[in-house]
C-alpha positions, 0 to 999 in steps of 0.5 A, a space after each residue: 500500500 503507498 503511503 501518502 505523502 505530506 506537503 513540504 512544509 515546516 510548522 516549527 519555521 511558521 510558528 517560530 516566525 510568527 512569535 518572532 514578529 509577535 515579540 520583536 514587532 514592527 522591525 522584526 516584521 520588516 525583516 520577515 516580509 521580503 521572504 513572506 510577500 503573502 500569506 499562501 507561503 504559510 501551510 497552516 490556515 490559522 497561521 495564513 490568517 495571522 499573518 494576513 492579520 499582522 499585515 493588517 496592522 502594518 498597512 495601517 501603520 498600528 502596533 504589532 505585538 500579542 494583544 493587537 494580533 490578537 484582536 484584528 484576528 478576531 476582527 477579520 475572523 468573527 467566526 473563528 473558534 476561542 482557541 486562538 487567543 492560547 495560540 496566539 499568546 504561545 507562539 512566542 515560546 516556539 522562538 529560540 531567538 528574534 536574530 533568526 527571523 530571516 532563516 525562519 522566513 527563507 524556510 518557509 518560502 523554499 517550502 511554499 515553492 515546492 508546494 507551487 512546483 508540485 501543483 505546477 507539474 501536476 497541471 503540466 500532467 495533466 495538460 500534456 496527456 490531455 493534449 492541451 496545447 494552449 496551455 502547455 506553455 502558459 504552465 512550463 513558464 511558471 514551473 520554469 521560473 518556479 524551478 529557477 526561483 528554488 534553485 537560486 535560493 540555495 545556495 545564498 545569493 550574495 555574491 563575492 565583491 571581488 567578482 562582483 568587481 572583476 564583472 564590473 571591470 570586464 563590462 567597462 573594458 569590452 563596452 558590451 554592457 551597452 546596447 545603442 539605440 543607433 538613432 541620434 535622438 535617443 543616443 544623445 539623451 540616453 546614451 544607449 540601453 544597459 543590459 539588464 534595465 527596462 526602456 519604456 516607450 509611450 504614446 497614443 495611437 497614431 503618433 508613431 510609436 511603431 514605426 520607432 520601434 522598426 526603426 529601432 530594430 533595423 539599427 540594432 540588427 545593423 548592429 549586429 545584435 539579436 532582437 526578439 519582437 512580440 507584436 501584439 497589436 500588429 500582424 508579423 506581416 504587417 512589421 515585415 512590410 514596415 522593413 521592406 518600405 525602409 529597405 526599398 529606396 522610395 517605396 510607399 507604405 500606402 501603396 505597399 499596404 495596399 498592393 498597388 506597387 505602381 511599377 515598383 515591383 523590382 524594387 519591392 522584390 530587391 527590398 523583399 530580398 535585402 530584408 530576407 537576407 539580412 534579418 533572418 538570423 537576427 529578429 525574431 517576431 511573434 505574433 501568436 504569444 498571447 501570454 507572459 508565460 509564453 513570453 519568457 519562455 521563447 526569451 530563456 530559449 532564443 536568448 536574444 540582446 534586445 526584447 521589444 514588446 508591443 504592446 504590454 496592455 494586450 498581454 493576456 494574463 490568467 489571474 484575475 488581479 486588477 489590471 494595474 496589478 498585472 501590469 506591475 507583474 509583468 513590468 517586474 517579469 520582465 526586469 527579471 528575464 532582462 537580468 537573468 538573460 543579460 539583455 535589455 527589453 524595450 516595453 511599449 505602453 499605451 497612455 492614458 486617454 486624458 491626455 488629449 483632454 489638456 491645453 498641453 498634450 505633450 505626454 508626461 509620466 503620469 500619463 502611462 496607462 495603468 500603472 505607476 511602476 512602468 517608470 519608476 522601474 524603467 531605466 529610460 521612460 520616453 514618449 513620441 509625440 506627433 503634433 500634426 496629429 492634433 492640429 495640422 495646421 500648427 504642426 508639420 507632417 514631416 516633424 516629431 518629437 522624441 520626449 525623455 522624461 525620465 533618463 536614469 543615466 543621461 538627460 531628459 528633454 525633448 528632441 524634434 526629429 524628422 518624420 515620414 510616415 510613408 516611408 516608415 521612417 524617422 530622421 534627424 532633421 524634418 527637411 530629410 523627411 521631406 525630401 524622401 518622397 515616395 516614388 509614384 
């Protein structure tokens, strides 16, 4: 007969913790709450309910020792049996010393992990033998982070400072930590993007953000680098054409878009070719990746320098969070893969419908869509705003201006830069915009 097996956890570590913080109070807790960020790290229900009631207190900034657990536990459990309040005054007793705290917390976090892993492959079983295919992949992305989070939890993550030094001094002498835009008007702001950082870019529909990111991409392939796209508003197809008409000398996107080449057809086929030919080993494109999972799952196994995805607010998630707090996972997943991958990633956002509601319509940071933690996490927050799309006849068609709001290690403002829509492009002066008419 098989014996059935219990759940990883450690009731010992639980209890210990909780009389640690319940003796120590605010400054124990704070060191407790990096490793417990919620209650479901707890096995025991009670012990999910007291934390949960410690958290209570904290958030409203009240004292945290017996008699105050005791009492908001009661409040958020009305129906809860008498027996807690001889729990409660007893754990205190389960503590060999406060010091300890952060052991406590990290045992029970590595036991909370192997309980998700378990349920995480056994939804991987479940969905394999049933052949579902859409779901097999959301899953291997939360077991594979689940497995990288345990395995870097042991042994511990600080690192040697004479290592941390030497990679410091190697990143310094070989440049590699810095990825250039290739377009002046971010570079001179900017200076580039570092490996392993966030750059947001913003701005409402119409004003051009796509074709930035194409002409991005074009200029870090030029580069030489590996860049992996997620299209989510966009079709493969439809960036592709984007590529074609930059490649083609005086190619329209109107009358490639619509298929009506107007005796262009060589040089539509020898822009076909050039794009064929010089991106097909350095851009990857998805258009079908629905999910953050998904996501990080093609990123571990391509590995590319730079990730650009468009745009975060069409990322599908599972949960049922509010959106703000989706984003912020995904904005947080994201700084992850970029540190874990040693690459950089490009996030485009949407902006906040207000904006067009004010005298000034210039984007600012507050104007992200969601959720402040796209830039305060970011590195560089930029905009792009094309003032011809508001009144055309202050603006000129052929001028934009690229916005940097926030540039953790250059300078903000803002650059007027030249624009073509129908040749995809962006340039350095509006005259150069001009002059690139289209062949008709």
């Amino acid at each position: 007969m098989n014996k059935v097996k219990e759940q990883p956890q450690n009731m010992q570590a639980e209890k210990a913790l909780l009389g640690s913080v319940l003796t120590g109070g605010l400054d124990v807790y704070e060191k407790a709450k990096p490793w417990i960020t919620n209650s479901e790290a707890f096995y025991s229900s009670i012990n999910k309910q007291l934390w949960q009631s410690i958290q209570s207190l904290y958030r409203n900034k009240e004292e945290i020792d017996i008699v105050t657990v005791s009492d908001r536990f009661k409040r958020l459990n009305p129906n809860h049996e008498d027996g807690v309040t001889y729990y409660i005054t007893g754990l205190p007793d389960e503590v060999p010393t406060t010091a300890n705290v952060e052991e406590y917390g990290k045992i029970i976090y590595e036991k909370y992990l192997r309980r998700e892993i378990i349920k995480s492959a056994l939804k991987l079983h479940t969905a394999v033998y049933d052949n579902q295919g859409s779901e097999i992949e959301e899953i291997l992305g939360t077991h594979t982070r689940l497995l990288e989070e345990i395995k870097n939890i042991k042994p511990s993550r600080l690192n040697d400072i004479e290592m941390i030094v030497s990679e410091a001094k190697e990143l310094i002498n070989s440049g590699d930590n810095i990825i250039k835009f290739g377009i002046p008007a971010l570079d001179v702001a900017a200076g580039g993007m570092t490996r392993k950082e966030l750059t947001v870019l913003g701005g409402r529909p119409g004003h051009g953000k796509t074709t930035l990111i194409i002409n991005i991409i074009r200029s870090l392939v030029n580069q030489g680098h590996k860049v992996m796209m997620f299209n989510r508003e966009m079709s493969n197809p439809e960036m592709i054409r984007k590529l074609i008409v930059m490649e083609g000398d005086k190619l329209s996107y109107t009358d490639v878009r619509k298929g009506d080449l107007n005796g262009s057809t060589d040089l539509f086929e020898s822009a076909s070719e050039s794009v064929t030919n010089k991106y097909k080993d350095k851009l990857l494109m998805f258009d079908d990746v629905r999910t953050l999972d998904q996501a990080m799952v093609e990123i571990s196994r391509h590995k590319p320098d730079v990730i650009i995805d468009d745009y975060i607010q069409l990322i599908s998630m599972s949960d049922t969070k509010e959106r703000r707090h989706q984003i912020e996972e995904i904005v947080y997943d994201y700084k992850w893969i970029c540190k874990k991958e040693n690459c950089s990633a490009i996030l485009v956002s949407q902006l906040n419908r207000e904006i067009e509601k004010r005298y000034e319509p210039r984007p600012r940071l507050s104007d992200y869509s969601e959720s402040g933690v796209i830039e305060q996490t970011a590195e560089c927050a930029l905009f792009v705003w094309y003032g011809y799309v508001f009144d055309d006849e202050e603006y000129s068609p052929y001028k934009s201006e690229i916005i940097s709001a926030k540039v953790r290690y250059g300078r903000v403002g803002t650059t007027e830069v030249g624009f073509n829509g129908d040749r995809c492009s962006f340039y350095k002066t509006e005259e150069d915009a001009r002059q690139d008419t289209p062949q008709r």
